[in-house]
N, C-alpha and C positions, 0 to 999 in steps of 0.2 A: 504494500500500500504506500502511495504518494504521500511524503509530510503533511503539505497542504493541498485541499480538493476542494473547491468554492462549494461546489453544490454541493457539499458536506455538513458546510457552515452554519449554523444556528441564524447568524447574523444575516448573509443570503437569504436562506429559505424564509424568516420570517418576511422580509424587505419584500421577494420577490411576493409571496400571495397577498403581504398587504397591498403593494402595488397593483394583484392581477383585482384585488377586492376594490379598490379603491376606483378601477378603468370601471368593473361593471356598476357602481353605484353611480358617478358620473353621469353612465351614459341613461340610467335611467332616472335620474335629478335633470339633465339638461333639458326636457320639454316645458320641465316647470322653471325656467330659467335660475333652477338654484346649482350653488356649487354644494360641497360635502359641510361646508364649515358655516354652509346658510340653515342648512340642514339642521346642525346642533344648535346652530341658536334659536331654530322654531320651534325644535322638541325642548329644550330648555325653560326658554319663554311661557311656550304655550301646553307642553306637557306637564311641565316641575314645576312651573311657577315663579321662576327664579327673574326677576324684576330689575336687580341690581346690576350693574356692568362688571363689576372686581368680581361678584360671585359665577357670573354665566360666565368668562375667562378663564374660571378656577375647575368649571363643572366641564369646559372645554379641553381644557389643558394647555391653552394657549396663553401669549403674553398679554398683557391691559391692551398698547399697542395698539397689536395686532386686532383685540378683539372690537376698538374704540374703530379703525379703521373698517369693518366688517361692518357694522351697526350702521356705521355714514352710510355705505352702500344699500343695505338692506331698508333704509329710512327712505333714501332715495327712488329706492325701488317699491314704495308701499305698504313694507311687508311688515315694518315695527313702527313703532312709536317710542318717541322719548320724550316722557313727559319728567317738569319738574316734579321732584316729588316733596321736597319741602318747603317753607315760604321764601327763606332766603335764595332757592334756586340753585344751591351749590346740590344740593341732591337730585338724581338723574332713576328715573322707573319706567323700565322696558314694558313694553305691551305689544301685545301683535294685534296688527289693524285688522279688519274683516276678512282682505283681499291674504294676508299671513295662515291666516286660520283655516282660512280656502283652497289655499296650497299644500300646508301643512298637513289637512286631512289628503287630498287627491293624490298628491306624492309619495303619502305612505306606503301605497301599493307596490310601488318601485321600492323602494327601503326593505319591505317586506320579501319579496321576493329575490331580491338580492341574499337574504341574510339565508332564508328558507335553502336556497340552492347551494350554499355551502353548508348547512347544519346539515340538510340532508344524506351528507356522504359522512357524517358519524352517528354513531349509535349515542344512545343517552348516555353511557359509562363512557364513554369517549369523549362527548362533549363534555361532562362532569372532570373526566380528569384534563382534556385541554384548557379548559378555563381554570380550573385550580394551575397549571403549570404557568399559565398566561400569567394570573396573581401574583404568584411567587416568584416570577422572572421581574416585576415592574414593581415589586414592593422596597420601600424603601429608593425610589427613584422619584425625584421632584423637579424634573429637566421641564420647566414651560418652552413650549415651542411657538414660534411667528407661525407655525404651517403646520396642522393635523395632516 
């Protein structure tokens, strides 16, 4: 056996499915003209509840930044709302507009069937211990990233 074998790699193999996961959720998010990280901010917003900017960046995984950057667009696009949320106006409470909400639900079918078509090629003790493995590979890891 060769010292080193790429597609051996932990590091590889993970990159490369999240990358192949990443092309088919795309391609079924672009008729709702969302990207993946429009995606987490609707299910955040509109599923969690999460109001706040520092917390939906946190539930993201991403930088303040990046996610202050996403919001402009998404604001732009309709899809959220920023309202003041305290009198002085320094406080900022996400809302997803009608047209968010309206996406949010039609899209999920893409979301869904994205995830459906990988879970299905493991059994529930498989998925059970790939998500425990997932866990304990990212525990103790607090890398915020500009880019899910």
């Amino acid at each position: 056996m060769r010292e080193y074998e790429l597609h051996r790699r932990l590091g590889y193999r993970v990159s490369r499915l999240s990358r192949i996961m990443q092309a088919r959720l795309e391609r079924g998010l672009a008729p709702f003209g969302l990207t993946r990280l429009m995606w987490c901010v609707l299910t955040g917003v509109g599923d969690e509840g999460i109001s706040n900017p520092s917390e939906l960046a946190d539930y993201i995984g991403i930088t303040r930044p990046a996610t202050s950057r996403l919001l402009k667009d998404m604001v732009a696009k309709g899809l959220v709302c920023r309202n003041g949320g305290s009198s002085d106006g320094r406080t900022i409470e996400l809302s997803l507009t009608g047209a968010g909400a309206d996406v949010l639900k039609q899209s999920r079918v893409a979301v869904e069937s994205m995830n459906s078509h990988f879970m299905t090629k493991l059994s529930p003790e498989m998925t059970a211990q790939f998500m425990h493995a997932l866990d304990v590979l990212s525990a103790d890891e607090h890398e915020r990233l500009t880019k899910l």
